[in-house]
TORROVEX-70884 format. One line per field, with one value per residue (C-alpha): residue number from 1; x, y, z. Coordinates in nm, 2 decimals. Layout:
N
k: [NUM	...]
xx: [X	...]
yy: [Y	...]
zz: [Z	...]
END
This chain:
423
k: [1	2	3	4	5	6	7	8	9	10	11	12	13	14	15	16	17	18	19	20	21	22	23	24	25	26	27	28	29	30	31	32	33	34	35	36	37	38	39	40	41	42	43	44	45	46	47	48	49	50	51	52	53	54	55	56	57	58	59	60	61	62	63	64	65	66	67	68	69	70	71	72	73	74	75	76	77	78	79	80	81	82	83	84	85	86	87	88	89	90	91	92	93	94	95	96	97	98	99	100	101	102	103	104	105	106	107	108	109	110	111	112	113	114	115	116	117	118	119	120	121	122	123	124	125	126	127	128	129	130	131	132	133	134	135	136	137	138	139	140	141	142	143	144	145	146	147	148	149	150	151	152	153	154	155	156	157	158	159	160	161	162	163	164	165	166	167	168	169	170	171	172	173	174	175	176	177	178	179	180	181	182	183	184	185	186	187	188	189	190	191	192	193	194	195	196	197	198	199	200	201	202	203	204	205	206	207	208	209	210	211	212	213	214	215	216	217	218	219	220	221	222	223	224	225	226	227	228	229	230	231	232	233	234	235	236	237	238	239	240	241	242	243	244	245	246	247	248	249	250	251	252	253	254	255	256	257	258	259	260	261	262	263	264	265	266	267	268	269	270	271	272	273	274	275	276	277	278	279	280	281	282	283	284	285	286	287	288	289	290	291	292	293	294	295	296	297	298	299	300	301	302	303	304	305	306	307	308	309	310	311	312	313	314	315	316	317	318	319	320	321	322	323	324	325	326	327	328	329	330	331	332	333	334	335	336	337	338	339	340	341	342	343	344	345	346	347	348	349	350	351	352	353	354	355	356	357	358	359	360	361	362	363	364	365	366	367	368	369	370	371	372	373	374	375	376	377	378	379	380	381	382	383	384	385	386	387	388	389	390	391	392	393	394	395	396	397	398	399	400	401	402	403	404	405	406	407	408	409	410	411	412	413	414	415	416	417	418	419	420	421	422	423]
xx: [-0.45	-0.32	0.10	0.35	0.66	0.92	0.89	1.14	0.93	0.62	0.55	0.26	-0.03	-0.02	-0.28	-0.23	-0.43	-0.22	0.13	0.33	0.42	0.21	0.03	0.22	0.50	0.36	0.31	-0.08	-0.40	-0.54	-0.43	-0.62	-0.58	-0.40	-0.05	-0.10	0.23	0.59	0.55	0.36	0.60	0.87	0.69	0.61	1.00	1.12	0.88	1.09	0.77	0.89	0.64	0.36	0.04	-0.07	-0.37	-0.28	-0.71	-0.71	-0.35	-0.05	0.18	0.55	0.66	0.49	0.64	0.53	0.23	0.18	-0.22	-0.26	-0.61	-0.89	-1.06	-1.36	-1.65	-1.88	-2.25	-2.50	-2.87	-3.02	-2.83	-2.79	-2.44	-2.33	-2.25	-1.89	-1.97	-2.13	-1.82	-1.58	-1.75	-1.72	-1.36	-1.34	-1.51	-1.31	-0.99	-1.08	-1.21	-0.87	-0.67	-0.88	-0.85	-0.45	-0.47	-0.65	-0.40	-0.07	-0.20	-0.29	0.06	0.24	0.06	0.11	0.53	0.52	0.37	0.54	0.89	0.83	0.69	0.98	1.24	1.05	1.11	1.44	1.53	1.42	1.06	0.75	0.57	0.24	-0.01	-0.32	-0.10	-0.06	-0.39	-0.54	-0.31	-0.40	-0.78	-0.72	-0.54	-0.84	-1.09	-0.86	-0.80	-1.20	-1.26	-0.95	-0.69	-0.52	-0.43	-0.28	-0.12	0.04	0.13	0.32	0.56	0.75	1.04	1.34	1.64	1.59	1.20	1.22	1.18	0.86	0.67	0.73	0.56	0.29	0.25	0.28	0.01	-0.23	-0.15	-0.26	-0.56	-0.65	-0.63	-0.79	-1.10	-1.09	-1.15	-1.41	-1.27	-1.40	-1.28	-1.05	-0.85	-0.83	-0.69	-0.44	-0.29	-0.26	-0.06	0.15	0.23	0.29	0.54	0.68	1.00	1.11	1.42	1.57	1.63	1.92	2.08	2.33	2.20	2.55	2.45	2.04	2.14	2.45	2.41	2.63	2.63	2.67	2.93	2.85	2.91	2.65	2.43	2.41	2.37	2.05	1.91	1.91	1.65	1.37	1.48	1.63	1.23	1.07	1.30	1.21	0.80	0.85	0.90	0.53	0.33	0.00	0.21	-0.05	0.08	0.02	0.26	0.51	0.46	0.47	0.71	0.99	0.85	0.79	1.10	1.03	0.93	0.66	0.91	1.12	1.45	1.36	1.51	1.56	1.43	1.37	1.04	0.81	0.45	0.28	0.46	0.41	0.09	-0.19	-0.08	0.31	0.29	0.04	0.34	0.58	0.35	0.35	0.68	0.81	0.57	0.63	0.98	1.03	0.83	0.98	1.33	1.62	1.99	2.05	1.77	1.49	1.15	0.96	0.60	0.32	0.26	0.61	0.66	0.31	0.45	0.79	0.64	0.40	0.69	0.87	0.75	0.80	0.87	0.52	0.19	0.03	-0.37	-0.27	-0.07	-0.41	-0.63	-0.37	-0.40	-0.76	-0.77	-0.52	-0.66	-0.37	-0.26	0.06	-0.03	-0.11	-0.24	-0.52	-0.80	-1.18	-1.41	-1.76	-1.94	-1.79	-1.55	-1.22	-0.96	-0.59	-0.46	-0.34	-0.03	-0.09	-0.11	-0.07	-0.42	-0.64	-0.71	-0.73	-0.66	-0.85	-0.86	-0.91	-1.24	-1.21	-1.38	-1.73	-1.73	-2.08	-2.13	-1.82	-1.75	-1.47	-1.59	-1.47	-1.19	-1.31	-1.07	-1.26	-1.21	-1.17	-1.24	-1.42	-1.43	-1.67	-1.94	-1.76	-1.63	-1.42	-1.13	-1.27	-0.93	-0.63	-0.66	-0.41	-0.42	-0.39	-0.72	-0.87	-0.71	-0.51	-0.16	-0.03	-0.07	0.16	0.03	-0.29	-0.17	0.01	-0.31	-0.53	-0.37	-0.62	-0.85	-0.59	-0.82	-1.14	-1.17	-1.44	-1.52	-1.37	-1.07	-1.01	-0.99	-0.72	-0.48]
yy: [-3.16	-3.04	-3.06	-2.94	-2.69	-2.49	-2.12	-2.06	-2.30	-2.01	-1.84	-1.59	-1.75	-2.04	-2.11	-2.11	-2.35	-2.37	-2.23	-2.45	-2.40	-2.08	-1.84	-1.62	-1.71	-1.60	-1.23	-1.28	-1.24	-1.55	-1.87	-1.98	-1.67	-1.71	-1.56	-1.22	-1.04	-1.06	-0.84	-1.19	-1.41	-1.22	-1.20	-1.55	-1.66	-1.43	-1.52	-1.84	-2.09	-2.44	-2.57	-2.40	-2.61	-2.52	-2.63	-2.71	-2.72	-2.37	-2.19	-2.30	-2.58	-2.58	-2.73	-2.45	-2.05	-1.77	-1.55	-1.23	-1.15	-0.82	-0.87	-0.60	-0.50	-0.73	-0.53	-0.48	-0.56	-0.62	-0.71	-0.69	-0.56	-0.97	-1.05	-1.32	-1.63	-1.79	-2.05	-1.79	-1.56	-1.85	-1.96	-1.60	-1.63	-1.92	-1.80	-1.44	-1.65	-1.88	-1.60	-1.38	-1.76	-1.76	-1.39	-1.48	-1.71	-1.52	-1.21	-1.47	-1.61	-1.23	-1.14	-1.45	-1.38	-1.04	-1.04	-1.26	-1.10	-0.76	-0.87	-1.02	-0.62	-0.51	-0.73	-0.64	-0.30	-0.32	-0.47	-0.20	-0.30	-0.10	-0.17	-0.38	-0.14	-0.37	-0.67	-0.41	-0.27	-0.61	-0.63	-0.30	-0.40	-0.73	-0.55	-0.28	-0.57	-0.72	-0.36	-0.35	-0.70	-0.72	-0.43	-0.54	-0.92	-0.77	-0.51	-0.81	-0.99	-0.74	-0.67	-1.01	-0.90	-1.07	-0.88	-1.03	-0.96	-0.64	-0.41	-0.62	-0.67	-0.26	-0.17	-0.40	-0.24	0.11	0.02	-0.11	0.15	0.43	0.23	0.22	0.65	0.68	0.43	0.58	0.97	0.81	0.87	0.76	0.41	0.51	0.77	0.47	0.31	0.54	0.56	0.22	0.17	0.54	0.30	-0.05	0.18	0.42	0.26	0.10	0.30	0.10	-0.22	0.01	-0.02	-0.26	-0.53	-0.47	-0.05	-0.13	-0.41	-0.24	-0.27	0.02	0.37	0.45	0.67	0.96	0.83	0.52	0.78	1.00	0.66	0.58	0.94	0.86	0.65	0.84	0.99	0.61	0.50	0.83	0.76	0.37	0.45	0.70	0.43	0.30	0.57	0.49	0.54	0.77	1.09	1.01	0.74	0.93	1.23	0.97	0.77	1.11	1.32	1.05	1.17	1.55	1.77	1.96	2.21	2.23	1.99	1.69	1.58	1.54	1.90	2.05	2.10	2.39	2.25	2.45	2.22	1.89	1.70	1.54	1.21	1.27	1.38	1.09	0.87	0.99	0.89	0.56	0.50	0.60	0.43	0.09	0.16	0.22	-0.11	-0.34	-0.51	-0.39	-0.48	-0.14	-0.13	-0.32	-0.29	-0.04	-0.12	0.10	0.27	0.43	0.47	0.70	0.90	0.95	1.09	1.30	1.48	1.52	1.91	1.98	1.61	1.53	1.71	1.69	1.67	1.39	1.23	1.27	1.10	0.78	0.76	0.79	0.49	0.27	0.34	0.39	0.75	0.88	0.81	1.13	1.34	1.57	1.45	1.55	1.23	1.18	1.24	1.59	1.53	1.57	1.25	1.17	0.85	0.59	0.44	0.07	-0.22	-0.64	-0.68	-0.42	-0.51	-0.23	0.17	0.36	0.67	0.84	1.02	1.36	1.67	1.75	2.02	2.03	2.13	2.28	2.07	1.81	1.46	1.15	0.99	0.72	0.47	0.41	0.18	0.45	0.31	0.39	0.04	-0.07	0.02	0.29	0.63	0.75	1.04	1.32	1.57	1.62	1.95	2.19	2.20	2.55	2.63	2.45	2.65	2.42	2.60	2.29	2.02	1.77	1.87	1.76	1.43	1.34	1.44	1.23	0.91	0.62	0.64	0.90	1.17	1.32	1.65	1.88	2.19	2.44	2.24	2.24	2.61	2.62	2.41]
zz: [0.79	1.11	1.08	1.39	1.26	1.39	1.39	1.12	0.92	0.96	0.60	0.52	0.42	0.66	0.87	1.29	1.47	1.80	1.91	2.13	2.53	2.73	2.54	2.76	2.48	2.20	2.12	1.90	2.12	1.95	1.86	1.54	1.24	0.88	0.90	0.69	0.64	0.66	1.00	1.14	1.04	1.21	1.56	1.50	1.45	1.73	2.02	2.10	2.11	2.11	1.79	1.61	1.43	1.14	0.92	0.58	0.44	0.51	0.46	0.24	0.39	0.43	0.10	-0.07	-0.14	0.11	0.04	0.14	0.21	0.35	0.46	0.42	0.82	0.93	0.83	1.12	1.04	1.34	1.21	1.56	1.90	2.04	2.08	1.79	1.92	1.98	1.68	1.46	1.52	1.48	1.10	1.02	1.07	0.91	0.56	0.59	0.56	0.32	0.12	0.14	0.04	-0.25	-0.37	-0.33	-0.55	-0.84	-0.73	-0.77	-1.09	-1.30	-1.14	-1.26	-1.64	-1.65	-1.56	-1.84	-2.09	-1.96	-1.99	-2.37	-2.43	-2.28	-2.42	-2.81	-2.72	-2.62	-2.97	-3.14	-3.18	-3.14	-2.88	-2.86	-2.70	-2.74	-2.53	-2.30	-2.26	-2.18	-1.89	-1.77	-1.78	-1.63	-1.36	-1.36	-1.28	-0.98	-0.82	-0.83	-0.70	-0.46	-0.44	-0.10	-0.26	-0.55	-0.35	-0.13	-0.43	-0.58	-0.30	-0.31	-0.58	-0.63	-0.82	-1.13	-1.18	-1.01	-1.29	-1.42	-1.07	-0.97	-1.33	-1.25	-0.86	-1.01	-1.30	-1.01	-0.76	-1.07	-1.13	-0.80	-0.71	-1.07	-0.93	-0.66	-0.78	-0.98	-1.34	-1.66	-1.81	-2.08	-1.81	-1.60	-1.87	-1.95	-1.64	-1.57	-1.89	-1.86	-1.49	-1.67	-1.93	-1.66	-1.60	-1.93	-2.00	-1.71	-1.96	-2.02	-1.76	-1.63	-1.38	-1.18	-1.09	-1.05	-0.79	-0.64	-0.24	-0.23	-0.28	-0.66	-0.84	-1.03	-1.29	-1.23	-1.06	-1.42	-1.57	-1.35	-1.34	-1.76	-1.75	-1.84	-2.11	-2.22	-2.19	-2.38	-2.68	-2.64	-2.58	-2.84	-3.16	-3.10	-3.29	-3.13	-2.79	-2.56	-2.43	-2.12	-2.08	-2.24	-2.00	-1.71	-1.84	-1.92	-1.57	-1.29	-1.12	-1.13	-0.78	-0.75	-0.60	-0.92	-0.77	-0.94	-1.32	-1.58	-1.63	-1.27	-1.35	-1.13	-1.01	-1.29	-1.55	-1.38	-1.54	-1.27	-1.43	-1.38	-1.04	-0.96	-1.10	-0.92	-0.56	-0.66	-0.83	-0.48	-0.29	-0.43	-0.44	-0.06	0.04	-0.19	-0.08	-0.26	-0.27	-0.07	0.12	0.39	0.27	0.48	0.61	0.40	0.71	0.76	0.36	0.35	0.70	0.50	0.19	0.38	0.56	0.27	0.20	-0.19	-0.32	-0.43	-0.47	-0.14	-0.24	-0.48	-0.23	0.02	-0.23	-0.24	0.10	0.10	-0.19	-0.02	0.35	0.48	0.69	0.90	1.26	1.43	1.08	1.19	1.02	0.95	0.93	0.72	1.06	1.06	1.35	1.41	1.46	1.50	1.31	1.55	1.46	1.34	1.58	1.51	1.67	1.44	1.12	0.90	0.98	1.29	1.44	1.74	1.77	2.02	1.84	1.70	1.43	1.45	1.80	1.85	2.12	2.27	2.29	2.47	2.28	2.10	1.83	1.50	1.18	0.92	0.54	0.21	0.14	0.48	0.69	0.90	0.91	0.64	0.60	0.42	0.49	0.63	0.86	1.01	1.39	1.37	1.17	1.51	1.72	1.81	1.90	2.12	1.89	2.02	2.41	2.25	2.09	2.41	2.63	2.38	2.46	2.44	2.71	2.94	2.91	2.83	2.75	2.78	2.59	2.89	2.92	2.52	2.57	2.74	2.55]
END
């Protein structure tokens, strides 16, 4: 049923069938779409339209809680070269939305059991009970089976954290982000396993802590900062009661905080002594730490998170931290990078209109040849190209590299093979 609200009424998961006054108004290029992410709702609320319509068959209305769907890209598919038609397009749409409401749903409700069921683990624990690893391993698989069926609704569901489930929701995100790489690099089921529940355990020493220094909005003081930095240690003596406790989630759970280039604690570890599964940890402890809202801190968009990390040289270990990218489809605008048609693309930074990541096409390997820049959807997950690498301009030859990247500016340029030469 169609019902007429004000902007600061718009939540994600509604459903936009008309914005009020001219289109000029509004900052979307169409009218009718489901509101996706927190990003949407704040162009919505600061473009100054008078109203906005929304359809409460097909999106959530305004007596119920926010969602946050971050929608997988519309998967091109063509059966013949005729043009679909306006209605065809338009019931695609329609059934894409509907569809992404629906995997919501199922993503909300496993999220909703799981925090439950985690926090009664964690509050056993805490007591001085050993902990129950088959309750836990049945929410890693249930987990497992929603990562397969619908990573990006899970993903979405597990950045809305409040202070007081915090601790619960990031062990779930970390457990689903593990799962996810681990699916991704095509391990066998009981690693998969493993890792999800080293992730579901990782951050269990911080029951210990006081609710006052995990929340504080300020900076801590050493003393607090010791406290904090205490933590794993705190959850290796907790895990470490359970005797059928793998050793994967204690080595996760004691070295999730170490560096690949030895500054990290709470042993200042070198690479060589950092497991794949700890490092791996530490990548997505961070990642879901920096876009979650915290007392001290905005949330940062995934985008800018995976740009930060990349630029941080000897923080994490940087093939595992290509391989998350590659599973979560997500890349720091202008990486250098090698696609599955062996050519060579820069990642556009991330636009409101494109659904999904792209890149910008310019090189052929093959033919040794510059091409005509061209922007591409790059994902595993549909019928496009995919990232294969990350590559270093200068291995290309490719001394100016941010000449290049301002020269390759959507369609400012094309550049032929004499003219590469001489950049």
């Amino acid at each position: 049923m169609p019902q007429k609200i004000s902007c600061d009424q718009v939540k994600s998961g509604m459903y936009i069938l008309k914005f009020g006054g001219s289109w000029f108004d509004h900052p979307f290029w169409r009218a009718k779409f489901l509101i996706e992410t927190e990003d949407d709702v704040m162009r919505v609320r600061e473009s100054g339209v008078p109203y906005v319509m929304i359809d409460e068959k097909r999106g959530i209305p305004a007596d119920e809680p926010p969602r946050i769907i971050s929608a997988p890209p519309l998967r091109h598919q063509r059966s013949n070269n005729a043009i679909p038609s306006k209605k065809a397009v338009r019931g695609s749409e329609l059934k894409g939305d509907e569809t992404r409401v629906a995997e919501y749903r199922r993503a909300t409700a496993l999220v909703s059991r799981s925090k439950t069921r985690i926090a009664g683990v964690f509050d056993e624990a805490l007591s001085g009970s050993a902990i129950d690893i088959e309750a836990v391993a049945s929410i890693v698989d249930e987990i497992r089976q929603s990562v397969a069926h619908s990573p990006q609704a899970l993903l979405g569901v597990t950045r809305l954290k409040n202070k007081d489930d915090y601790t619960y929701l990031h062990s779930i995100s970390v457990c689903m982000l593990m799962v996810t790489v681990a699916q991704h690099l095509e391990m066998n089921h009981s690693d998969i396993r493993d890792l999800g529940l080293a992730g579901l355990l990782h951050d269990i020493g911080k029951l210990s802590i006081a609710d006052h220094i995990l929340n504080k909005p300020g900076q801590l003081t050493d003393e607090e900062f010791d406290n904090v930095r205490g933590h794993p240690e705190q959850g290796y003596r907790l895990l470490s009661r359970t005797p059928d406790i793998s050793e994967t989630a204690l080595d996760v759970c004691r070295h999730h905080h170490e560096k690949v280039d030895g500054t990290g604690y709470p042993f200042s570890l070198n690479s060589n002594s950092i497991s794949f599964a700890a490092r791996l940890g530490a990548i997505c402890d961070v990642f879901d730490a920096l876009t979650s809202n915290r007392a001290y801190k905005q949330a940062w968009t995934p985008e800018k998170a995976i740009c930060e990390m990349w630029g941080w040289n000897g923080h994490f270990d940087s093939e595992i931290l290509f391989h998350f990218m590659q599973a979560l489809g997500i890349f720091p605008p202008g990486m250098l990078i090698r696609l599955s048609s062996n050519r060579l693309a820069i990642v556009l930074e991330q636009k409101p209109w494109r659904r999904g990541a792209h890149a910008l096409i310019f090189y052929s390997v093959t033919e040794s040849m510059f091409l005509k820049p061209k922007a591409v959807m790059i994902s595993k997950n549909y019928d496009c190209e995919t990232v294969v690498s990350a590559e270093d301009p200068d291995d290309w030859g490719f001394s100016d590299w941010q000449g290049l990247r301002e020269r390759l500016a959507p369609g400012v340029v094309v550049l032929t093979a004499m003219e590469g030469a001489d950049l």
